[in-house]
PAZARO-800775 format. One record per residue: x, y, z of N, C-alpha, C, CB in turn; residue number from 1. Coordinates in Angstrom, 2 decimals, always signed. Glycine has a CB too. Layout:
BEGIN
LUMLUM    n.px    n.py    n.pz   ca.px   ca.py   ca.pz    c.px    c.py    c.pz   cb.px   cb.py   cb.pz num
LUMLUM       X       Y       Z       X       Y       Z       X       Y       Z       X       Y       Z NUM
...
//
This chain:
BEGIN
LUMLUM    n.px    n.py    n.pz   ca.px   ca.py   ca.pz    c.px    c.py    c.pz   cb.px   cb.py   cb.pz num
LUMLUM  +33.28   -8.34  +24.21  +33.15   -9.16  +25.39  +32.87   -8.25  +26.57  +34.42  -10.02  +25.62   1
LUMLUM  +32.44   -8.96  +27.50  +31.80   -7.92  +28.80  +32.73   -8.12  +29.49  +30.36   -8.18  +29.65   2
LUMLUM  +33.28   -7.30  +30.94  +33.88   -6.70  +31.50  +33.82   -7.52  +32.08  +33.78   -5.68  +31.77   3
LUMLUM  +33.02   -8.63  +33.05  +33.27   -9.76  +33.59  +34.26  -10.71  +33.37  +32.43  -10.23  +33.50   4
LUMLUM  +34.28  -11.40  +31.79  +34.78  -11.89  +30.94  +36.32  -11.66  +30.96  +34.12  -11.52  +29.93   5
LUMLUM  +35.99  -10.64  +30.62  +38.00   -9.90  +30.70  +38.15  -10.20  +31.64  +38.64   -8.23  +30.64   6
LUMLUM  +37.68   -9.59  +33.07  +38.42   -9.87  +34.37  +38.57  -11.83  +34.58  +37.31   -8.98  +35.83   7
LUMLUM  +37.70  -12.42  +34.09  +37.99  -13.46  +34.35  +39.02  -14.05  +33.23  +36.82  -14.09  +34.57   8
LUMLUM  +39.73  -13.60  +32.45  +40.41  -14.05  +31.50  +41.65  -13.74  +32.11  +40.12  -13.54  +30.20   9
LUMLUM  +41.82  -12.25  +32.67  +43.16  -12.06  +33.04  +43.40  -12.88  +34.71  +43.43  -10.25  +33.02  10
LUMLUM  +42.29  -13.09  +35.02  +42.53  -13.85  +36.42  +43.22  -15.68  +36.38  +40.77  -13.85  +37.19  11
LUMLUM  +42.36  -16.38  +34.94  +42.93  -16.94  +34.96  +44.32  -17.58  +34.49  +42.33  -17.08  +34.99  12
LUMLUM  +44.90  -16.29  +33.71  +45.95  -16.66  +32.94  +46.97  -15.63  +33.84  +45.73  -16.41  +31.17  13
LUMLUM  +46.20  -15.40  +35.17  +47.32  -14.71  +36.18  +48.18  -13.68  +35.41  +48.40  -15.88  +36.85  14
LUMLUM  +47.73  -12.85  +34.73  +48.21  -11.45  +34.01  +49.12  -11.98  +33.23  +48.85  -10.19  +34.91  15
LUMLUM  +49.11  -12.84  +32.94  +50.19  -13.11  +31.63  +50.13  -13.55  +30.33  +50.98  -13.88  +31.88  16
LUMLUM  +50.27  -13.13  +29.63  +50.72  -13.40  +27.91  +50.20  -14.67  +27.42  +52.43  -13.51  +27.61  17
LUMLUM  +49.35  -15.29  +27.03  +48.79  -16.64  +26.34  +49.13  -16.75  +25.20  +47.44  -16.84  +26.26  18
LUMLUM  +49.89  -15.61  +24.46  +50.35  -16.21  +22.80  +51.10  -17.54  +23.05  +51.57  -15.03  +21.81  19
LUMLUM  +51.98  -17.78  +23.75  +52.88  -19.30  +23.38  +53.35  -19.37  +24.87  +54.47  -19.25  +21.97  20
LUMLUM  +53.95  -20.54  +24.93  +54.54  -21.22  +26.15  +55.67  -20.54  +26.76  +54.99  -22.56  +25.82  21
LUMLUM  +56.36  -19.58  +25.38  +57.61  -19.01  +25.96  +57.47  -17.92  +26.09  +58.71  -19.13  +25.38  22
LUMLUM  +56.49  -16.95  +26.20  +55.98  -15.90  +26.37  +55.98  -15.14  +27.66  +54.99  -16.10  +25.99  23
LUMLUM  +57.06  -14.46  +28.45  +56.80  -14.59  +29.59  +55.99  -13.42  +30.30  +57.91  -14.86  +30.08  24
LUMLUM  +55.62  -12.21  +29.25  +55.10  -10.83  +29.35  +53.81  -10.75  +30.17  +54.86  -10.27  +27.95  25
LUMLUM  +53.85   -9.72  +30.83  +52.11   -9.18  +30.97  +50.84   -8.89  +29.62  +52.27   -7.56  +31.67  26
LUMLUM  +49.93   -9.63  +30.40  +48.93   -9.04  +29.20  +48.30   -7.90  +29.48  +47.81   -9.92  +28.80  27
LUMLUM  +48.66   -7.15  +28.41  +47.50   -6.12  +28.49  +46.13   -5.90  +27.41  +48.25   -4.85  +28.44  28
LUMLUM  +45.50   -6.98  +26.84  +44.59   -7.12  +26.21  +44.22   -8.21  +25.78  +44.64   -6.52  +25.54  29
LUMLUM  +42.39   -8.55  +25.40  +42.23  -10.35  +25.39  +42.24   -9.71  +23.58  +40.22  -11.56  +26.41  30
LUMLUM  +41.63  -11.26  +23.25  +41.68  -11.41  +22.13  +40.53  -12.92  +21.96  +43.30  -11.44  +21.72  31
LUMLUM  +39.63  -12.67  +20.67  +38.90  -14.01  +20.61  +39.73  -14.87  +19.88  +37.49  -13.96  +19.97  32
LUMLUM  +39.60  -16.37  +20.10  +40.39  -16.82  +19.45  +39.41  -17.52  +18.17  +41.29  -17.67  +20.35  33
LUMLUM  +38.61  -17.49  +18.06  +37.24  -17.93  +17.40  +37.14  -15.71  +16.65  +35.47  -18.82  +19.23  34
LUMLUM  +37.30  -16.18  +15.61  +36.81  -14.42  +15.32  +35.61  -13.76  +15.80  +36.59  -14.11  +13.86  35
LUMLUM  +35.01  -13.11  +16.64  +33.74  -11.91  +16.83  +33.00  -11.62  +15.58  +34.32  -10.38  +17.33  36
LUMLUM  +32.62  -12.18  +15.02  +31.92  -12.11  +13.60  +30.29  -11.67  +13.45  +32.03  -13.59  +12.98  37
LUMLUM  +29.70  -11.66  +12.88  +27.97  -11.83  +13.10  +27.72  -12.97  +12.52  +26.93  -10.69  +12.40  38
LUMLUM  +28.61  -13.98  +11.50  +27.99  -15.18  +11.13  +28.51  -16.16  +12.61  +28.61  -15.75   +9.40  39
LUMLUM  +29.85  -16.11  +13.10  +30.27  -17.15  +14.09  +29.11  -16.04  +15.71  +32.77  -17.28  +14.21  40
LUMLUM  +28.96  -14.99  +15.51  +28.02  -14.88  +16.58  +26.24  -15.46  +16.63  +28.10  -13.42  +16.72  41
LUMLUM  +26.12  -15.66  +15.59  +24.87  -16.37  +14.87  +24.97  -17.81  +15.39  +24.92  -16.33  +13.07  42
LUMLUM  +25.95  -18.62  +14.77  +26.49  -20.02  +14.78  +26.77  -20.70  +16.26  +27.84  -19.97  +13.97  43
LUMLUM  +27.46  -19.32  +17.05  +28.07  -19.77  +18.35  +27.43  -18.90  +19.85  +29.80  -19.47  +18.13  44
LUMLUM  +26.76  -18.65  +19.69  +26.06  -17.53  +20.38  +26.55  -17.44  +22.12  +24.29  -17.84  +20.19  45
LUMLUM  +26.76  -18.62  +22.63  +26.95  -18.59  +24.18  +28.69  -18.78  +23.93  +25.95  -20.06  +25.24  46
LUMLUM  +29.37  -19.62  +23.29  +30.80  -19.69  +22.77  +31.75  -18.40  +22.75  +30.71  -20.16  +21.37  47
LUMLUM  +31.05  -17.15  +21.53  +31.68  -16.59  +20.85  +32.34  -15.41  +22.03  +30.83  -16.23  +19.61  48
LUMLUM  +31.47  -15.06  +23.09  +32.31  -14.36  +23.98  +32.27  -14.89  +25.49  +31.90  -12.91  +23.92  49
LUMLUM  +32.42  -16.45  +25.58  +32.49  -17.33  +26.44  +34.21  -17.29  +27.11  +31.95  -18.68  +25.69  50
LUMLUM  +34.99  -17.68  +28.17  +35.99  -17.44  +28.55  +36.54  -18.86  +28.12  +36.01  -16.90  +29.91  51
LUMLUM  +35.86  -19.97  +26.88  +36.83  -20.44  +26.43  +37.33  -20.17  +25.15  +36.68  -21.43  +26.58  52
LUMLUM  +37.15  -19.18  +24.44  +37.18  -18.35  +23.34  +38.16  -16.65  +23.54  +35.49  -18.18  +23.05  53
LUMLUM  +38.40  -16.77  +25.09  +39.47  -15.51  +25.57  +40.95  -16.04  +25.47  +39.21  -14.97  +27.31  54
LUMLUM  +41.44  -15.40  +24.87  +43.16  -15.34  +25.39  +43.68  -13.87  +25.69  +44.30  -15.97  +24.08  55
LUMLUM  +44.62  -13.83  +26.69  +45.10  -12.41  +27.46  +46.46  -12.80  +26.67  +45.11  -12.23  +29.55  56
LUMLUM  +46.70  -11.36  +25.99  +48.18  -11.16  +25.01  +48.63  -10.00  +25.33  +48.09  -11.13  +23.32  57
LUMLUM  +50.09  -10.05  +25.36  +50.66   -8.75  +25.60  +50.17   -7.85  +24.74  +52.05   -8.71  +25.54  58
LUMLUM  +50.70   -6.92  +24.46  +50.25   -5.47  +23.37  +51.71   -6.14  +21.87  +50.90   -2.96  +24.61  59
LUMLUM  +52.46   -6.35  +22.38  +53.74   -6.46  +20.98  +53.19   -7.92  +20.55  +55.94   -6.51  +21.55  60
LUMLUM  +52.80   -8.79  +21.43  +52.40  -10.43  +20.54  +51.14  -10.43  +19.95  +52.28  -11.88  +21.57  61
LUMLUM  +50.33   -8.99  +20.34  +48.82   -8.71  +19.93  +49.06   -8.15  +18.65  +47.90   -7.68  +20.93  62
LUMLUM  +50.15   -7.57  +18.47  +50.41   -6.79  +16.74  +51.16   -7.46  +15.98  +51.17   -5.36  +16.62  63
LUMLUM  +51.99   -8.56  +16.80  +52.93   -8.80  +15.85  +52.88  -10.75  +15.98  +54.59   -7.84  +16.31  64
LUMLUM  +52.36  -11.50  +16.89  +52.89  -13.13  +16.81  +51.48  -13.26  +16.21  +53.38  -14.23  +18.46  65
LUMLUM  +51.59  -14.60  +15.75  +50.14  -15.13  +15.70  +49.32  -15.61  +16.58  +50.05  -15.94  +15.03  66
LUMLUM  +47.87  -14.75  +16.85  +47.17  -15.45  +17.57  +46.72  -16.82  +17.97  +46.60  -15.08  +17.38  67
LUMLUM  +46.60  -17.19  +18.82  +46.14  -18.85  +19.55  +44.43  -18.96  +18.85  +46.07  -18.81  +21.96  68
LUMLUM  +44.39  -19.61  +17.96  +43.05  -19.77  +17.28  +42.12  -21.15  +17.62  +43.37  -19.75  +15.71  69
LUMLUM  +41.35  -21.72  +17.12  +40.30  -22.86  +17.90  +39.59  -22.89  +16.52  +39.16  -22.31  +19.54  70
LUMLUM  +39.22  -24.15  +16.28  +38.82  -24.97  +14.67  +37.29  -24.74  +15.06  +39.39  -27.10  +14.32  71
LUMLUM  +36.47  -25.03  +14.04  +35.00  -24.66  +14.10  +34.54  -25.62  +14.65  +34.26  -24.40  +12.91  72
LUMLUM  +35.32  -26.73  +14.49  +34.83  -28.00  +15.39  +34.91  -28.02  +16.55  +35.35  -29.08  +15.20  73
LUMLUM  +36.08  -27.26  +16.85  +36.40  -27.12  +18.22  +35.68  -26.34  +19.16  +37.51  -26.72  +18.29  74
LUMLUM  +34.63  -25.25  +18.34  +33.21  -24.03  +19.02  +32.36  -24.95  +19.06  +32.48  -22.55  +18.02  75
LUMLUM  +31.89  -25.62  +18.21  +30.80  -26.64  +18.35  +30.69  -27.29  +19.49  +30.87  -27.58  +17.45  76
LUMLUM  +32.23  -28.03  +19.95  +31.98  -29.22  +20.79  +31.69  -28.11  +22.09  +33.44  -30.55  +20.92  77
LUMLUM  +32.07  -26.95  +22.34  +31.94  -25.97  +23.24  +30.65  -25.09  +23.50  +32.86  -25.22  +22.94  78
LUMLUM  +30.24  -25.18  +22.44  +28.97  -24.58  +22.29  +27.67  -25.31  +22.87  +28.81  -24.39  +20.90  79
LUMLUM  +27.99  -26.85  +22.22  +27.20  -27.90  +22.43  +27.32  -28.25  +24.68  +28.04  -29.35  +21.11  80
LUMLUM  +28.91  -28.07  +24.95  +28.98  -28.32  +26.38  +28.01  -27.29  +26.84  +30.47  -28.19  +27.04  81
LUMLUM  +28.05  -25.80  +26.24  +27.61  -24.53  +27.38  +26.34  -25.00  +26.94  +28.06  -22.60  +27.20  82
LUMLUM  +25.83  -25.62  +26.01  +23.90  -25.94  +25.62  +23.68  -26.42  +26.90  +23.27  -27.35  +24.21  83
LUMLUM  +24.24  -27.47  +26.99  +24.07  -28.81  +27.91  +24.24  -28.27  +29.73  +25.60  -30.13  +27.37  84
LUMLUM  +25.43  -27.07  +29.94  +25.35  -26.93  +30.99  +23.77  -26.08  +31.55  +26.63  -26.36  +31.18  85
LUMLUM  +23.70  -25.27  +30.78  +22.94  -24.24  +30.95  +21.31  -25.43  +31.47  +22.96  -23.08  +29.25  86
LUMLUM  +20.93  -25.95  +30.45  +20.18  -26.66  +30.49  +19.63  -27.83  +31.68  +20.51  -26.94  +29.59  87
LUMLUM  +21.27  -28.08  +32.40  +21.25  -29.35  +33.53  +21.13  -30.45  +33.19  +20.31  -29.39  +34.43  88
LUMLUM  +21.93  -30.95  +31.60  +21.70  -31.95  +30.55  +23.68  -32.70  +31.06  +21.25  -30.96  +28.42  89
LUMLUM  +24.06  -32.36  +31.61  +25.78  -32.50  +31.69  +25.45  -34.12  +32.53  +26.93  -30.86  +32.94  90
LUMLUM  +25.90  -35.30  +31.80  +25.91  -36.22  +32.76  +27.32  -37.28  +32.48  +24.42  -36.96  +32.70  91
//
């Protein structure tokens, strides 16, 4: 992911931890929640390092909780919105 991206990931999760609700840590690293793949970068192309595919995790919930993940259905319907924005198709 590009350096934009990050900064806008940690801006909006205001430096904190997105593994779970009770999480109250600093993040110090994102994470895709959609895997970085070459088939889901093929499949999802504007999605796959889009800032709705970022989560900001501490470093101990990054090695050790389970990541916050997103269903293939769930890139699609996202993929299909960023088609539509890009385009000026959003009505």
């Amino acid at each position: 992911m590009n350096r934009k991206t990050r900064e806008l990931a940690f801006e909006l999760s205001n430096g904190f931890c997105q593994c779970s609700k009770e999480c109250v840590k600093c993040a110090t690293d994102c994470h895709h929640m959609l895997p970085n793949t070459k088939p889901n970068r093929k499949r999802f192309p504007l999605f796959i390092d889009s800032i709705f595919n970022i989560k900001t995790l501490a470093n101990d919930c990054h090695l050790t909780k389970p990541i916050p993940t997103i269903s293939d259905r769930q890139a699609e319907i996202y993929e299909e919105w960023l088609n539509d924005f890009l385009k000026g198709d959003l009505k």
